[in-house]
LUMDRENDREN-281219 format. One line per 10 residues: number of its first residue (from 1); their letters; for each residue x, y, z of N, C-alpha, C. Coordinates in steps of 0.02 Angstrom, whole numbers, always signed. Example, Ala and Ser with C-alpha at 12.3 -4.5 7.8 and 13.67 -1.06 7.14 Angstrom:
// LUMDRENDREN-281219
1 = AS = +660,-284,+390,+615,-225,+390,+660,-165,+390 ~ +642,-112,+354,+684,-53,+357,+645,+2,+394
***
This chain:
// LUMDRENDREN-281219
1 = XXXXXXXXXX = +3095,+1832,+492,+3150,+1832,+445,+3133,+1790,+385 ~ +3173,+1821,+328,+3139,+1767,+285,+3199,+1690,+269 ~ +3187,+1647,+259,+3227,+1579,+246,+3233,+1577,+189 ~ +3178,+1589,+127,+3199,+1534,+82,+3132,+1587,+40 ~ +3183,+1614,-36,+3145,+1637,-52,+3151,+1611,-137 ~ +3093,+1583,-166,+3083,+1560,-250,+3024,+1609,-295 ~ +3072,+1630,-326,+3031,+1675,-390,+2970,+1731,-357 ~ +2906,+1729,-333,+2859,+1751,-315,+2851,+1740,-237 ~ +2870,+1676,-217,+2846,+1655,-173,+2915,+1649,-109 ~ +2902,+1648,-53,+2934,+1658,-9,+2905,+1612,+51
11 = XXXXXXXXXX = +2930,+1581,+103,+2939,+1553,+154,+2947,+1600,+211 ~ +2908,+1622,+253,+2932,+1632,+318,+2946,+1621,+384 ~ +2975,+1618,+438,+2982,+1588,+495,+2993,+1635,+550 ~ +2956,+1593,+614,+2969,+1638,+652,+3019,+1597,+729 ~ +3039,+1594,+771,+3057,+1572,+805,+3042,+1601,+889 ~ +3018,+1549,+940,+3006,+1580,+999,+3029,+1517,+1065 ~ +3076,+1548,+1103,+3105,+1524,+1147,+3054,+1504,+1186 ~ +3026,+1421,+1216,+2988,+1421,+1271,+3016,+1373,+1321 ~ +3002,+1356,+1382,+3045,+1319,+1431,+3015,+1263,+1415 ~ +3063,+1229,+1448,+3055,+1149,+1440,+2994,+1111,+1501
21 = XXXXXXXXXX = +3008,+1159,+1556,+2940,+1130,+1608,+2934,+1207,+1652 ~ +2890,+1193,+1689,+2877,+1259,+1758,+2949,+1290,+1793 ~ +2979,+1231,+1808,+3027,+1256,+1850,+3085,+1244,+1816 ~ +3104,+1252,+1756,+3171,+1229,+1714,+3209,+1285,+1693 ~ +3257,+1303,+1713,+3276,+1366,+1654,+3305,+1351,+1587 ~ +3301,+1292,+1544,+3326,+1268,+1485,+3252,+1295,+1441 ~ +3284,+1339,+1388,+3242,+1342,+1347,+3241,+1293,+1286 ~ +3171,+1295,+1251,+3199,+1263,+1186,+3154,+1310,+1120 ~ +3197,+1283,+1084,+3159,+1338,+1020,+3108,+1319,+995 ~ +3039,+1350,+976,+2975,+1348,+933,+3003,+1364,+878
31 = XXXXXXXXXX = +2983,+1341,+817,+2976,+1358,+763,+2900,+1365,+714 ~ +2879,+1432,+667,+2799,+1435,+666,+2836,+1458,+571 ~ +2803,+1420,+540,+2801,+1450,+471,+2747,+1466,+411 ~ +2756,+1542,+387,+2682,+1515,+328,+2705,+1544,+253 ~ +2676,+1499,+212,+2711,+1519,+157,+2664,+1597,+123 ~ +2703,+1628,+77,+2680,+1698,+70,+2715,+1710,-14 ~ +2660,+1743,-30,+2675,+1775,-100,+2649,+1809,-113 ~ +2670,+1873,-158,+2663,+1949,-196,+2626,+1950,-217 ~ +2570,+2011,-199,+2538,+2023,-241,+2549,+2087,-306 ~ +2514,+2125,-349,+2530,+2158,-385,+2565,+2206,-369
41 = XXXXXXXXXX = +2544,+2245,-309,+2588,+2299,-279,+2625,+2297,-252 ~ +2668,+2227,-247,+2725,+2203,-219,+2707,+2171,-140 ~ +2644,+2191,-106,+2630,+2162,-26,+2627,+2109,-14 ~ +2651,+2075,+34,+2676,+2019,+46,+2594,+1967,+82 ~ +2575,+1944,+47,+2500,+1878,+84,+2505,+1822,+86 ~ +2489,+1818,+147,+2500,+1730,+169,+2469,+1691,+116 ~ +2486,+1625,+116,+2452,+1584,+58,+2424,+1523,+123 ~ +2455,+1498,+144,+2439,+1442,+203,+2475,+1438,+269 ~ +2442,+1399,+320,+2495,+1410,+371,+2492,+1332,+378 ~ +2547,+1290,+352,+2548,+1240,+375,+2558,+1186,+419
51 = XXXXXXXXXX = +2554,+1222,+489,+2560,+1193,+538,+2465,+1212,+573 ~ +2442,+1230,+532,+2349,+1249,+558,+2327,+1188,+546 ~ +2280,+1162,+586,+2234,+1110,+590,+2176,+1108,+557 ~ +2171,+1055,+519,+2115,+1066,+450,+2062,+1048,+492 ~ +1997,+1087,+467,+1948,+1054,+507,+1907,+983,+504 ~ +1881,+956,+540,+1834,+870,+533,+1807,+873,+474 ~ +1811,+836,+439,+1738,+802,+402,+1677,+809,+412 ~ +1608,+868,+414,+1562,+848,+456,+1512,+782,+416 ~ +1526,+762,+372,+1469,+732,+337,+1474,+659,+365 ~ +1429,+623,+349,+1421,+532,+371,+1369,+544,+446
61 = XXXXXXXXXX = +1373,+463,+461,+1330,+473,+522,+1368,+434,+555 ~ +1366,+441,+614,+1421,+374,+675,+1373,+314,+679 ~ +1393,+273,+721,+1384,+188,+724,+1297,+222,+782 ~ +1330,+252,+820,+1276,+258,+869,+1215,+278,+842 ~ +1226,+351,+782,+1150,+356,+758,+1133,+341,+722 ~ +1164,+295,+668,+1133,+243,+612,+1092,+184,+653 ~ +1125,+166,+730,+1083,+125,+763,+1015,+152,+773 ~ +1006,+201,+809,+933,+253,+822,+884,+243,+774 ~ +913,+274,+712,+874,+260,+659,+830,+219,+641 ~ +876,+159,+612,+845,+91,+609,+805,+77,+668
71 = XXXXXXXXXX = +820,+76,+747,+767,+75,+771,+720,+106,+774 ~ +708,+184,+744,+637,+212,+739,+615,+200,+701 ~ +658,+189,+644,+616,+132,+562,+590,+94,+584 ~ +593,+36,+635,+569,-32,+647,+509,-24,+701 ~ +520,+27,+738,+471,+27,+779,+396,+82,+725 ~ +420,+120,+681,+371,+142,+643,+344,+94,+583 ~ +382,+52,+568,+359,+1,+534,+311,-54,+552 ~ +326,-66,+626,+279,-95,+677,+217,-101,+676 ~ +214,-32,+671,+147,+7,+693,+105,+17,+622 ~ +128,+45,+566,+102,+45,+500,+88,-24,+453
81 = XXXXXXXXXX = +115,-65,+478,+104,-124,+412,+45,-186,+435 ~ +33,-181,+506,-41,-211,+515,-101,-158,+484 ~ -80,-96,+497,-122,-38,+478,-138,-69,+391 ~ -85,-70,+366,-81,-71,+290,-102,-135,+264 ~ -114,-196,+295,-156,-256,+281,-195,-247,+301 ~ -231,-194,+345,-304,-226,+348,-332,-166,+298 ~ -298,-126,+282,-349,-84,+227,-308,-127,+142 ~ -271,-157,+155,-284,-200,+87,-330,-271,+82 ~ -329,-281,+133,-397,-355,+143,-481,-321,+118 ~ -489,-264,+158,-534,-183,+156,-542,-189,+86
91 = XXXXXXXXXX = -480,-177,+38,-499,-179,-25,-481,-233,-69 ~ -476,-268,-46,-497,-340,-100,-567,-350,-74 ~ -609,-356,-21,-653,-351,-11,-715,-322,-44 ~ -691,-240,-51,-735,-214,-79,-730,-221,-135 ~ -677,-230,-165,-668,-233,-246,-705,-293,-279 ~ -724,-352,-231,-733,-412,-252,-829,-397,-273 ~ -837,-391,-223,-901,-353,-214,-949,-294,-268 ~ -893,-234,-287,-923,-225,-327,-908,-226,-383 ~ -881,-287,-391,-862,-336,-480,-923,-364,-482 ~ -959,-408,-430,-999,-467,-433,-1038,-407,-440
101 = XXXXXXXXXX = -1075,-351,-420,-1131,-314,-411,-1118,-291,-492 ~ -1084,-264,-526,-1075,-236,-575,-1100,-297,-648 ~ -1070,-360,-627,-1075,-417,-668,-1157,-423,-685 ~ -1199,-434,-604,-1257,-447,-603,-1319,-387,-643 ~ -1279,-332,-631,-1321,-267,-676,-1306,-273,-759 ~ -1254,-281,-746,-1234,-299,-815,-1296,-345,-873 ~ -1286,-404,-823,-1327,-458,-868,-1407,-440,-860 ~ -1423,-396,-814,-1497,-379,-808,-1533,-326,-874 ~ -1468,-292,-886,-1449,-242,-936,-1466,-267,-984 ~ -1437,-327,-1029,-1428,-368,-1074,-1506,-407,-1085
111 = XXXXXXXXXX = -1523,-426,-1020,-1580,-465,-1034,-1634,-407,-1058 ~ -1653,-336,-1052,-1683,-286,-1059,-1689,-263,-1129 ~ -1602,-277,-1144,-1578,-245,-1215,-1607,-296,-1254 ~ -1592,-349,-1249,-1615,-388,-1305,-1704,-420,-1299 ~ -1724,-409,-1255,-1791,-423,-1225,-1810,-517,-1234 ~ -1754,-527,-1191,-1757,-598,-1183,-1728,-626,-1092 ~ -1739,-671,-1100,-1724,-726,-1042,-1639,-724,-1050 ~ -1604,-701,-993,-1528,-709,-985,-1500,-722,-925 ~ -1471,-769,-902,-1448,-769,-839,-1384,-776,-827 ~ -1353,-750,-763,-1303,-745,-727,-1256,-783,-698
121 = XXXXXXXXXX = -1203,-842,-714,-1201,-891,-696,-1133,-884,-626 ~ -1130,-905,-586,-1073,-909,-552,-1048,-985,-530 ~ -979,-1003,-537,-956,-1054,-552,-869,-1040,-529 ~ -843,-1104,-502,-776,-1120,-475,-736,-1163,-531 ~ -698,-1116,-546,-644,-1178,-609,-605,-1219,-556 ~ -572,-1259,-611,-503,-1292,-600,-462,-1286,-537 ~ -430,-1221,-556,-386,-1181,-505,-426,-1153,-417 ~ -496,-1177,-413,-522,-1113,-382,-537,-1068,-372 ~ -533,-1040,-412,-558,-959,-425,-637,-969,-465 ~ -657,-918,-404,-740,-910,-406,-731,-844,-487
131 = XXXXXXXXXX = -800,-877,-531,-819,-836,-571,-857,-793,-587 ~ -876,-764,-602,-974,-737,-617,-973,-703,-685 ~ -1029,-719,-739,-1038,-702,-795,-1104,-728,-828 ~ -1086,-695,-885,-1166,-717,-927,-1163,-799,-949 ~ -1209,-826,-922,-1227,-890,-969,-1217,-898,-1031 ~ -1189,-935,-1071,-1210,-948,-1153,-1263,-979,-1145 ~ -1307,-987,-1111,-1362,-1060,-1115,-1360,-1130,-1114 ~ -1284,-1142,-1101,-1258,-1218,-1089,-1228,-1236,-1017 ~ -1227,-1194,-979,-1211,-1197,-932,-1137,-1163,-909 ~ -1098,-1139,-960,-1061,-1117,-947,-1042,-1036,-980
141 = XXXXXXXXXX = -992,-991,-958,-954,-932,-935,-969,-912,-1039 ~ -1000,-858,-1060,-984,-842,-1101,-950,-795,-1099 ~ -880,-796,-1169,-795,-784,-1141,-814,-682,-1165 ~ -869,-692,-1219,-879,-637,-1245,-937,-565,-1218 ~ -934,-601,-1145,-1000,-547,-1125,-971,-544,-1059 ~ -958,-486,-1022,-947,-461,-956,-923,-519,-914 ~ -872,-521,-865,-858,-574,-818,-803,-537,-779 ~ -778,-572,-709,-797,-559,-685,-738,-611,-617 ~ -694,-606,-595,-664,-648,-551,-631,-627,-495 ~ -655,-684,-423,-628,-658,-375,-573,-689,-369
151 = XXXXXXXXXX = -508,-649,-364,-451,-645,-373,-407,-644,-279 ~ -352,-670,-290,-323,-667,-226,-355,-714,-168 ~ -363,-709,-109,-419,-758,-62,-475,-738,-69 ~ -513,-701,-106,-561,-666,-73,-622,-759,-116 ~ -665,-745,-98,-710,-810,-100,-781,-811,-102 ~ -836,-831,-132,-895,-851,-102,-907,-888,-46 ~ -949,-873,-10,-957,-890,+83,-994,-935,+57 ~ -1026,-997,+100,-1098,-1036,+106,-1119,-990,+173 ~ -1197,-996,+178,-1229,-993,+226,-1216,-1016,+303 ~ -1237,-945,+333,-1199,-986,+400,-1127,-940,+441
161 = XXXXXXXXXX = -1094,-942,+370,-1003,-894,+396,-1020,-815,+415 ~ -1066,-783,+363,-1078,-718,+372,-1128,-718,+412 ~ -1130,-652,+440,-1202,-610,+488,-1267,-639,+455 ~ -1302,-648,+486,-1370,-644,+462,-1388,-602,+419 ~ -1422,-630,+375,-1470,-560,+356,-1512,-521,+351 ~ -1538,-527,+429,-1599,-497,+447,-1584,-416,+451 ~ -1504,-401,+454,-1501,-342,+472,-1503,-283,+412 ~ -1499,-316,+363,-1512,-301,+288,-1584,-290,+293 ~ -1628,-300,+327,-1707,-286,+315,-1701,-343,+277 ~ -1704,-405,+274,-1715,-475,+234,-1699,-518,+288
171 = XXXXXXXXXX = -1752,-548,+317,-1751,-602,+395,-1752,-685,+355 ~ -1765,-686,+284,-1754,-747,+248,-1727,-712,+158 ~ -1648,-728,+151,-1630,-728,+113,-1585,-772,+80 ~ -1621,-826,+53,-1549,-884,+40,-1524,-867,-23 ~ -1471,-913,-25,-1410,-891,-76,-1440,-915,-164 ~ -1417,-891,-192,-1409,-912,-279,-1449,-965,-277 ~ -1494,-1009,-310,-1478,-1084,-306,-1457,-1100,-354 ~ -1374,-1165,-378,-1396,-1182,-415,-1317,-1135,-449 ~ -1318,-1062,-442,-1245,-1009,-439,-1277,-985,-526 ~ -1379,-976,-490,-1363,-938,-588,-1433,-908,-555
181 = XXXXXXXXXX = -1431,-850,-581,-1485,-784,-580,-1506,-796,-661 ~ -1571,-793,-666,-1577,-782,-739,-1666,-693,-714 ~ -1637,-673,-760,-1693,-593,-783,-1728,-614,-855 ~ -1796,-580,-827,-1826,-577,-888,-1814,-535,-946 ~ -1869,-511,-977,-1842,-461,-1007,-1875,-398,-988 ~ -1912,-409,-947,-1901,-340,-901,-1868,-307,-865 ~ -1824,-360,-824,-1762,-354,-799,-1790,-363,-746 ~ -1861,-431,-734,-1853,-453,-641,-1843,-502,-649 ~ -1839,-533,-597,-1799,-614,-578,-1840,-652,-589 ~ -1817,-710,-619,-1833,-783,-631,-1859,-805,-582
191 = XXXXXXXXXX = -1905,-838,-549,-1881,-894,-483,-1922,-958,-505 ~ -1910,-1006,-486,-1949,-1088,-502,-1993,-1093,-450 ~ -1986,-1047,-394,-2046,-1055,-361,-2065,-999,-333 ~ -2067,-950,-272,-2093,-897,-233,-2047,-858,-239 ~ -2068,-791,-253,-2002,-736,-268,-1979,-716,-210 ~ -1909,-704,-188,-1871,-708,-121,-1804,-674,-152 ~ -1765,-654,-102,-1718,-585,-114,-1655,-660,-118 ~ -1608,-646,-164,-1546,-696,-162,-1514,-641,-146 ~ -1463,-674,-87,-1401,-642,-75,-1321,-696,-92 ~ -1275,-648,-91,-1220,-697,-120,-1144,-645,-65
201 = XXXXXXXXXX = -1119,-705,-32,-1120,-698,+25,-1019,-699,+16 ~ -964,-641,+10,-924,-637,-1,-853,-640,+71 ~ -826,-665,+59,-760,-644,+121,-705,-693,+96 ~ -637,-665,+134,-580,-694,+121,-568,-752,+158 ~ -541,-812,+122,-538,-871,+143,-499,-874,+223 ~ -548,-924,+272,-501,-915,+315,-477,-858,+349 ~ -510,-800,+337,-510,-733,+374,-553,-706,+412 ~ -608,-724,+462,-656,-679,+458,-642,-618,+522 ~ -606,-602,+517,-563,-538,+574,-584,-483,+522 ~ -576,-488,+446,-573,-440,+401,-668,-423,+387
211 = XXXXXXXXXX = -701,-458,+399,-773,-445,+389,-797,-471,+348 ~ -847,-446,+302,-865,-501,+242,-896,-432,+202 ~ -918,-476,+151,-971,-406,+101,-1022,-450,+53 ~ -1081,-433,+25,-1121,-465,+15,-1165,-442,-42 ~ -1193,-451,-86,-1242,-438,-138,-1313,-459,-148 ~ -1352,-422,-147,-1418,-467,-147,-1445,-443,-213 ~ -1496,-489,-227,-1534,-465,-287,-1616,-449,-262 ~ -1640,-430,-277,-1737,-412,-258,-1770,-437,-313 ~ -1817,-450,-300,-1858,-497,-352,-1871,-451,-416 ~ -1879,-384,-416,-1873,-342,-460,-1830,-334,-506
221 = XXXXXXXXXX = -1758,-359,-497,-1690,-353,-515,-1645,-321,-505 ~ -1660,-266,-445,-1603,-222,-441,-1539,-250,-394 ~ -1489,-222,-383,-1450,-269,-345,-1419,-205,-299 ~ -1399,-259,-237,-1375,-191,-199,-1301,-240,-152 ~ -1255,-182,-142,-1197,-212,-113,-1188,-183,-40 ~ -1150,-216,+8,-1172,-216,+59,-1090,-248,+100 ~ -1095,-210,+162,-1002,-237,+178,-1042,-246,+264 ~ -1021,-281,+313,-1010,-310,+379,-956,-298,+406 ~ -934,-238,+441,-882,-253,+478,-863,-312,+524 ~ -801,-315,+559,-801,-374,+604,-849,-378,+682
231 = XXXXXXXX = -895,-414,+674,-941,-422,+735,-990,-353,+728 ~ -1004,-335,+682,-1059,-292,+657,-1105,-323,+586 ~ -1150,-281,+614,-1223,-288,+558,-1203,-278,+495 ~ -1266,-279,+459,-1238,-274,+371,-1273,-201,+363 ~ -1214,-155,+350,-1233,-80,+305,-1213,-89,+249 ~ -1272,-64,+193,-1254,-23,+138,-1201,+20,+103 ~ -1154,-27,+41,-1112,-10,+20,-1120,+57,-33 ~ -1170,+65,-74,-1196,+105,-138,-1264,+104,-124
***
């Protein structure tokens, strides 16, 4: 029947007697309504039924699986971020390595180009930070020719911390003396006394879990770089 009718739109209702329990004969009345309006050809279409149940929300996440989550974040985080320091130790390592190797070709370069006596100086400032660069001839860092710094922990070793270097094919190789390479102008090495392979002996302070890496020079002048894993021999970097 209809109740209640405005301009277009209309109200309808329906009514249905149901009992009050199993065994009662008292009825009571249902009431069900939906509102309805005309369309062009006059037919009558529901618009809403407002006694229908809107459906949930599906979006958000509950308490329980925002917990899950975070724990598979934490347990995958676990597992990746030792991963991810040791291949950044990996490369401060190598990076340190072939700065100093690059520095030392550099100045061998120089001594060639200009066909003179030039050497390589390496030296610890102020702050600690190991250097390597061309000599001015006074003993110190010239600001205007290639250089060269190990940055972060990474460090010059003394003799002793790293592997031997017999495994390099060099069963006697001591370090720099002195922290200066000088080339002729042929581009072989200086020495004040018996020509012998210098190596220069790299790793992070206080780390040696991460390995080390190393540079040597040959009496010829070429230079070669060289990495040690942890509790392994010295292979060939380049």
């Amino acid at each position: 029947m209809v109740f209640r009718r405005m301009r277009e739109k209309s109200f309808f209702f329906t009514a249905k007697a149901v009992p009050l329990g199993p065994f009662s004969p008292l009825r009571a009345w249902e009431f069900h309504g939906m509102a309805c309006s005309t369309d062009k050809a006059g037919r009558w279409r529901g618009i809403r039924d407002p006694h229908k149940a809107r459906p949930a929300n599906p979006a958000g996440f509950s308490l329980l699986e925002m917990l899950v989550t975070i724990a598979v974040m934490m347990v995958l985080m676990s597992i990746a971020i030792p991963s991810v320091m040791r291949a950044w130790r990996a490369y401060q390592l190598n990076s340190a390595a072939t700065q100093v190797a690059a520095v030392i070709k550099a100045t061998r370069s120089e001594a060639v180009r200009q066909n003179k006596q030039i050497s390589c100086l390496i030296q610890q400032d102020g702050n600690g930070i190991w250097w390597i660069g061309e000599d001015n001839g006074n003993g110190t860092l010239d600001p205007t020719k290639p250089e060269a710094a190990l940055t972060g922990s990474a460090a010059f070793l003394a003799a002793g911390v790293a592997p031997d270097p017999a495994s390099m094919g060099y069963p006697a190789a001591p370090q720099v003396p002195g922290g200066l390479i000088s080339f002729d102008a042929r581009g072989g090495v200086v020495f004040a006394g018996n020509p012998t392979v210098f190596v220069l002996y790299i790793g992070l302070a206080g780390d040696n879990e991460s390995g080390f890496r190393a540079v040597t020079v040959v009496p010829a002048g070429s230079t070669q770089a060289w990495l040690a894993p942890p509790g392994a021999g010295w292979v060939r970097m380049s």
